[in-house]
N, C-alpha and C positions, 0 to 999 in steps of 0.2 A: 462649718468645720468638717472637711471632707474623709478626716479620719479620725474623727472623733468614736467611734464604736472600736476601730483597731488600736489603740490610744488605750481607752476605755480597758478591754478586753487582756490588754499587756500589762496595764496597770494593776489591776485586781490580782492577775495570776503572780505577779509578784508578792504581792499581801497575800498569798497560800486561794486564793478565793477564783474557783471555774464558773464564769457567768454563762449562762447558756444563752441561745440567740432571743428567748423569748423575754431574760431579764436583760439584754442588751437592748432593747427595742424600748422596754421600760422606762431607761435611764437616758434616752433620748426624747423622751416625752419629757420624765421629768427635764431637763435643759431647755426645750422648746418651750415648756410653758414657765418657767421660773426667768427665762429672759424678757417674755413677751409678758407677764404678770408684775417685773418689776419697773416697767417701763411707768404703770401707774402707781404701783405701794409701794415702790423702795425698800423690797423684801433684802437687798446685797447692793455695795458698792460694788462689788467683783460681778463686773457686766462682759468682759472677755471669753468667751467659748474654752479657751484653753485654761482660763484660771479657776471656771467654775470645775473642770473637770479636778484639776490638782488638790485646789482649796478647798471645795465644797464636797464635790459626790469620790475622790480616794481619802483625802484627808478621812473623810466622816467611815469609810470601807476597813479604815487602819483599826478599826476598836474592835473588828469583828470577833477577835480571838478570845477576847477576855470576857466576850459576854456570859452571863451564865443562867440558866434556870427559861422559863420560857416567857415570861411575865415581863415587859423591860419597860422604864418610865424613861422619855428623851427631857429633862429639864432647861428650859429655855430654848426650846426649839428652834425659836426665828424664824426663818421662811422652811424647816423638817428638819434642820441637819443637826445630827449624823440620823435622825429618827429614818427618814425615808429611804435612805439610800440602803440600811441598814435590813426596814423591811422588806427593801425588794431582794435580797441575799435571802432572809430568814423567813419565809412563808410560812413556816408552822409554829414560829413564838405571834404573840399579841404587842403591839407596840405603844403605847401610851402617851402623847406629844403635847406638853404643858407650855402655853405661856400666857403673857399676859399683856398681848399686844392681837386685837380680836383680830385685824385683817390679815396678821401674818397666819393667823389657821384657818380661816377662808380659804388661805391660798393651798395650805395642807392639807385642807377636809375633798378641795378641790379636785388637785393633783392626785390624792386616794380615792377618788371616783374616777377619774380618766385612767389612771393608771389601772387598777383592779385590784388595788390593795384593802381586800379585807379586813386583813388582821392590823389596820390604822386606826388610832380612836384619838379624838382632841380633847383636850380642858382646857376654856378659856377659866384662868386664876392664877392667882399667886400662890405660888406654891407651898409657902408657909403658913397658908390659909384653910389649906384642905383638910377634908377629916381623913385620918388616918387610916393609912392602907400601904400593907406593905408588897414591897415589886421586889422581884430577882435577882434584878441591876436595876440602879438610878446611874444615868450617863448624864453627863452635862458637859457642853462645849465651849470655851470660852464664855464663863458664865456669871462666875463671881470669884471672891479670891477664897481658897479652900478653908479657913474658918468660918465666913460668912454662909457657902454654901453648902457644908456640912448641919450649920444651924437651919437653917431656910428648908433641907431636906428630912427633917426630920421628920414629919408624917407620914414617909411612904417606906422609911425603913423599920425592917424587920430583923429579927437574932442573923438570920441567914443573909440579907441583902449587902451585894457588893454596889458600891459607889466609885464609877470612872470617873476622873476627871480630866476631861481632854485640854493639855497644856501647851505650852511652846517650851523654852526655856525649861529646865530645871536642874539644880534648884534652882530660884527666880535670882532675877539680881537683886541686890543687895542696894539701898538706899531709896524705894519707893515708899509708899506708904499707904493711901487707900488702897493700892493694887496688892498692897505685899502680900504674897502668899507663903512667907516665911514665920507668920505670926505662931503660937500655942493654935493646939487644934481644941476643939470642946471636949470634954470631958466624953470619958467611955472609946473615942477613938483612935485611929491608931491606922499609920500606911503599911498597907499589906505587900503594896510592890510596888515597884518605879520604872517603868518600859519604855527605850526611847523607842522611836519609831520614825524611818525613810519612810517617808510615800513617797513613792515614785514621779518624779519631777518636780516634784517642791522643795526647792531650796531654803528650807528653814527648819528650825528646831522643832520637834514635835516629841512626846511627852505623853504614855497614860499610867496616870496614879489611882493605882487600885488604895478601897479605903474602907473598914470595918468598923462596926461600933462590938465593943465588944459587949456581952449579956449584963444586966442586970445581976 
């Protein structure tokens, strides 16, 4: 993809975000090896150059605004996203990348050694398993449907933590059912905001639901 960095680079600055040449260099690593690493683990169907750019590394670039605090846990990572693309933006927060699928954070622990990402750290578990520790933001990208994964995140929130939930659609349509994301939320929480969001060349609805538990 011969203009995949100019692509790259037009994209981000429309999501408010100036990638300098050293994290455009990054984000072409990460591409090289997320193509060449899913050829064996089936880290993405989205094997296209120009789809991983849309889908994967701006989609994932669209949540930068809402982050907050410096601490941020990516839940259900899959092959990093939004966690990686995220910390190549954010050098001075800590990132934290949960799943529970061990080869998909191989391929992250990987990528955060080639790349020179530091401040990347993995947990293989399930998230609703962990002992309790609270993060900044909990982000999660198509993950589960927002009752489920408000319950399942409950160990890592704190009085202060904001929960994204990156969506398509919203509100969801209306007649699903294991997916519905229309259900009661669990008790204590409550949405704080509802932000659609264009990434640039992605022709589909996108969606971040900010979400609070509130104190005790």
């Amino acid at each position: 993809m011969k203009d995949f960095a100019a692509r790259l680079r037009h994209g981000a600055a429309t999501l408010g975000i100036a990638l300098t040449p050293a994290q455009l260099e990054q984000f072409q690593g990460l591409l090289a090896g997320l193509l060449k690493w899913n050829q064996a683990y089936n880290l993405t169907a989205i094997t296209d150059p120009a789809q991983v750019l849309t889908h994967h590394l701006l989609d994932s670039l669209a949540a930068q605004p809402e982050l907050l605090g410096t601490n941020i846990a990516d839940v259900g990572t899959g092959g990093g996203f939004p966690g990686l693309p995220l910390a190549i933006v954010n050098p001075a927060r800590r990132f934290t990348l949960l799943d529970a699928v061990d080869k998909k954070l191989r391929f992250v622990d990987h990528m955060a050694r080639e790349l020179g990402l530091a401040n990347v750290h993995t947990r293989h578990a399930r998230v609703e398993r962990l002992a309790p520790q609270a993060f900044d933001t909990v982000i999660a990208r198509a993950f589960a449907p927002l009752p489920r994964l408000l319950e399942w995140v409950a160990p890592l929130v704190g009085p202060a933590t904001r929960v994204i939930a990156m969506k398509g659609r919203w509100p969801p349509p209306a007649g699903r059912e294991a997916d519905d994301d229309g259900g009661p939320l669990p008790a204590g929480w409550r949405i704080e905001a509802v932000r659609p969001v264009e990434v640039p060349g992605l022709l589909e609805a996108r969606h971040l639901v900010m979400l609070r538990h509130a104190a005790p």
